[in-house]
C-alpha positions in Angstrom: 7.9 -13.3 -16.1 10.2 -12.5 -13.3 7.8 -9.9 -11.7 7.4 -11.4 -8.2 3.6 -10.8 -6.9 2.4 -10.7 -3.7 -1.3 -10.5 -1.9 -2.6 -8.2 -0.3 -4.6 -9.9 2.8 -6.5 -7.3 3.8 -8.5 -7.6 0.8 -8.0 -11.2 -0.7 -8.7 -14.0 1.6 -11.2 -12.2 3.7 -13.8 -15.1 3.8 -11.6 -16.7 6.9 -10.4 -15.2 9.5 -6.9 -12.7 10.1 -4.5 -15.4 11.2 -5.5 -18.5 8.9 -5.1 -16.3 5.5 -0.7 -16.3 5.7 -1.2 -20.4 5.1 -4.4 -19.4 2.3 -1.9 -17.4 0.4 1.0 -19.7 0.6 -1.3 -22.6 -0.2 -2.2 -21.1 -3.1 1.9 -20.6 -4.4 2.9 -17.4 -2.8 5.5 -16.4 -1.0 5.2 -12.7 0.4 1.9 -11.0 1.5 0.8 -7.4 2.3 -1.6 -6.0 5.1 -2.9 -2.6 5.7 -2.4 -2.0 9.1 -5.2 -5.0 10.5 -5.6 -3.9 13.9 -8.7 -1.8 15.9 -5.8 0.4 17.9 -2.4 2.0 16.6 -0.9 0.5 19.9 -2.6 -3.3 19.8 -1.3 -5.7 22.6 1.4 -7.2 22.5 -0.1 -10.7 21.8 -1.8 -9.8 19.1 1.2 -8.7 17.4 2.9 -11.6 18.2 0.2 -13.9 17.1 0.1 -12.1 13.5 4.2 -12.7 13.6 3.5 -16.7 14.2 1.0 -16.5 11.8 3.0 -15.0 9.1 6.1 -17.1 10.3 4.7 -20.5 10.7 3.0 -20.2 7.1 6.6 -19.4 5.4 5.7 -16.2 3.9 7.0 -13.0 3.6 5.8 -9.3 4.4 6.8 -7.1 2.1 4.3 -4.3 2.7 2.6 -2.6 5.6 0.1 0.2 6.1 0.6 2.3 9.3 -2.7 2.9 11.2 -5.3 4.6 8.3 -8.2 4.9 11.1 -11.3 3.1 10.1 -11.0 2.2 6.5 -14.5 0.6 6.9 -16.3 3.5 7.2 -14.3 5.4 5.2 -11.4 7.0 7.1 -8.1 6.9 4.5 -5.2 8.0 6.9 -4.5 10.3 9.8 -1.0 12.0 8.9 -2.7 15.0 7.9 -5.6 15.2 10.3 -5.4 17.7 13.2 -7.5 15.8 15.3 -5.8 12.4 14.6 -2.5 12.7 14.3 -1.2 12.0 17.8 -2.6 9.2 16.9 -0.7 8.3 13.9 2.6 9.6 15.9 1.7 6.7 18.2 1.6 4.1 15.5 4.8 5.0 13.6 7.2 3.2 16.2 5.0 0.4 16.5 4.2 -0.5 12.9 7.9 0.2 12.3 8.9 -2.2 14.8 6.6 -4.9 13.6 7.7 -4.5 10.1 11.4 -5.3 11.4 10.5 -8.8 13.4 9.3 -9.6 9.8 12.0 -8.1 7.8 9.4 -6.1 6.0 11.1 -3.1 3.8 7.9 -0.8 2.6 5.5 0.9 5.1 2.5 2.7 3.3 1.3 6.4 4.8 -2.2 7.1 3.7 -2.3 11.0 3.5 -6.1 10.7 5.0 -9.2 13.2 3.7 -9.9 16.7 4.0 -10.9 17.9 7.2 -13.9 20.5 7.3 -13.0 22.0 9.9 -9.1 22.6 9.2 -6.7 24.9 6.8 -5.9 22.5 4.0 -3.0 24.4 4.3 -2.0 23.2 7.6 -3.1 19.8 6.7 -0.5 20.0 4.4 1.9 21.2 6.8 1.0 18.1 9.1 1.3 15.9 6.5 4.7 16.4 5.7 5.6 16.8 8.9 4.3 13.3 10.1 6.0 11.9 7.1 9.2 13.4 7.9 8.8 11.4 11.4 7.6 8.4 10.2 10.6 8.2 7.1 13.3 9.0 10.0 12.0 5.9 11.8 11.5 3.7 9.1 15.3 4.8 8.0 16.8 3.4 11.1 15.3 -0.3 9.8 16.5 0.3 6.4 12.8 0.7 5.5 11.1 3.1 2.9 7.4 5.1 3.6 5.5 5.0 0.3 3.1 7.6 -0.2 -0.3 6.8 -2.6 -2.8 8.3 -4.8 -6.6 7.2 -4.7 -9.2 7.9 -6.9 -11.9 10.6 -5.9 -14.6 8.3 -7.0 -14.3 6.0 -3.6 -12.2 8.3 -1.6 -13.9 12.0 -2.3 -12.3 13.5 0.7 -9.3 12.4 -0.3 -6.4 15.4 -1.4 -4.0 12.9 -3.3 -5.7 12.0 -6.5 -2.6 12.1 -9.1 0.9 10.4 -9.7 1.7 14.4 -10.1 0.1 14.9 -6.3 2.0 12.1 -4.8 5.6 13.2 -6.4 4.8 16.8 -5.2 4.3 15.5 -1.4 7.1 12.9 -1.8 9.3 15.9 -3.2 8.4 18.6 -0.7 9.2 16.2 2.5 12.6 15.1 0.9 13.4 18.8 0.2 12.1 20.1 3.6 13.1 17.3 5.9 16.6 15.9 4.2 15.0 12.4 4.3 15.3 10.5 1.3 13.6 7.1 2.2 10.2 8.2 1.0 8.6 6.8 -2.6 5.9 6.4 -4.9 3.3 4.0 -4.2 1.7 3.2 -7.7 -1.8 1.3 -7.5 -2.8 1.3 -11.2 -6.4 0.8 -10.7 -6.6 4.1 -8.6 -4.1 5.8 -11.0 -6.0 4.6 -14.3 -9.6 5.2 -12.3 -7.9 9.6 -12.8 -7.6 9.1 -16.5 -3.3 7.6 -16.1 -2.3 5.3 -18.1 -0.4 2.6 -16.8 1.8 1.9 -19.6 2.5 5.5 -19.7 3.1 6.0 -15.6 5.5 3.1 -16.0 7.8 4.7 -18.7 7.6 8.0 -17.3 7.7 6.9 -13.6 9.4 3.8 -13.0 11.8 5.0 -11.3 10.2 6.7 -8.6 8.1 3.6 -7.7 8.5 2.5 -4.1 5.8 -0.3 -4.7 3.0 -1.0 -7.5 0.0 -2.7 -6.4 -2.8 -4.0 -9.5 -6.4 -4.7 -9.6 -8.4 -4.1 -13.2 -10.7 -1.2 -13.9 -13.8 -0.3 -13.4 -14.9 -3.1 -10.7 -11.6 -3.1 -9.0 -11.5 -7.1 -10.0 -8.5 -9.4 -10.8 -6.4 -8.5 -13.5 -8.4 -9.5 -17.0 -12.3 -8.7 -15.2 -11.7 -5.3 -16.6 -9.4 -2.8 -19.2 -6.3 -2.9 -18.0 -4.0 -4.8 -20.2 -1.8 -6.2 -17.7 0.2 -8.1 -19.7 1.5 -5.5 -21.4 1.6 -3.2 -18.3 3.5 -6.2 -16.8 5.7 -6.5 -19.5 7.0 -3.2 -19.4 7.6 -2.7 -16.0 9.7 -5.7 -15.9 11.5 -4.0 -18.8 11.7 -1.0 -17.0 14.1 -2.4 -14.2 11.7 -2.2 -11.4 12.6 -4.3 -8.9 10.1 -4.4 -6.1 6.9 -5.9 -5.2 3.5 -5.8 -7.2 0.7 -6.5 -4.5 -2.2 -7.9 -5.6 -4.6 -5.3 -4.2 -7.9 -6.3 -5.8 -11.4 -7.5 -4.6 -11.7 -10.9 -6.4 -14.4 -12.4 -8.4 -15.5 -15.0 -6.9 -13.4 -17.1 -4.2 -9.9 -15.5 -3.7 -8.1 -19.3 -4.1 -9.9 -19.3 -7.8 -8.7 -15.8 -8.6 -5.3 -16.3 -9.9 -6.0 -18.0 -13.4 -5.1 -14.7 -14.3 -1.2 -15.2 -13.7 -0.7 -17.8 -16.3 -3.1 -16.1 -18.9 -1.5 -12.5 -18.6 1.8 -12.9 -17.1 3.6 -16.0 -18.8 
């Protein structure tokens, strides 16, 4: 299969530490990795940056994907563009994590929308949203980078607006039409999508073409592709027959050790 997969190392490899899991994931055959954005700060020091770049570097792998600043995913923050309180802060992180994506020739920079504030107009939440994207996709465009904006299921992220392929398109389409940037796609993570009732094999023939990234994990326990009922190598099949070129990140909590959880890849996608 000529999908090229990457891993996300923000969720795989977590039993050892930040800047040892670039050699994990080339040790066990890849090539390109992922990270949502890894740092306590949207303005880290400068060595800490530069020790994730060696890190990366040194272990010969590729970033292909980054998240900008999401607040603390831990305890279940899931983005500031569209928070009042929040987003100087995300303004703050846009030049930095599109600077660090260009030392590392990374092309695709993910914008967590971020939940529904309380004590704000959704409707200016909205507003802020797209307006933060507009900044963020006119950065990003002076690296020849594109900002990919994602849908996550209400079940883990209830606060959470974006809850649909339809929702994404709709923000996606509103910043292009508002702002005149064009560098702005779909992120499609088929376990959040299916997790809403979307069928990947569906998503990919009607959507293909909008897709910025894809990132996989199987349904319901969010495990490695074949843990759940996802039949990936169909879903694979057809998005490589649908002319997508990009990326799929392997975004999924694994079953067991994250060096044993990639059986899967000659089992579903030979």
């Amino acid at each position: 299969m000529a999908i090229s997969f990457d891993v996300n190392l923000s969720i795989l490899f977590t039993e050892i530490p930040l800047l040892e899991r670039p050699a994990a994931a080339a040790a066990a055959g890849f090539s390109a990795v992922e990270l949502w954005w890894p740092f306590a700060t949207p303005v880290p020091a400068d060595g800490d940056l530069d020790a994730l770049q060696r890190a990366i570097q040194d272990a010969g792998v590729r970033l292909v994907g980054l998240n900008f600043d999401a607040g603390d995913m831990a305890r279940g923050e899931r983005g500031l563009l569209s928070r009042p309180a929040q987003s100087d802060r995300f303004v703050a992180n846009i030049d930095v994590a599109v600077g660090f994506a260009e030392r590392l020739g990374c092309t695709i920079l993910n914008a967590l929308y971020g939940n529904r504030d309380a004590d704000a107009d959704p409707v200016r939440q909205d507003e802020l949203a797209a307006e933060n994207l507009a900044k963020a996709a006119s950065a990003a465009a002076r690296t020849g980078a594109t900002v990919v904006v994602e849908a996550l299921n209400s079940y883990e992220s209830p606060h959470y607006p974006i809850t649909s392929s339809r929702g994404a398109i709709a923000v996606i389409d509103r910043v292009r039409k508002e702002s005149g940037v064009d560098n702005i796609s779909f992120l499609a993570d088929f376990y959040h999508l299916h997790r809403m009732g979307e069928e990947p094999l569906e998503l990919v023939d009607r959507l293909s073409a909008r897709f910025g990234h894809v990132q996989i994990a199987d349904v319901p326990g969010r495990g490695q592709p074949g843990t759940g009922t996802i039949p990936y190598g169909e879903v694979l099949g057809r998005l490589e027959k649908s002319g997508y070129a990009g990326q799929v990140g392997l975004e999924y909590k694994p079953v067991g050790p994250s060096a044993a959880s990639f059986g899967w890849l000659k089992e579903i996608a030979s």
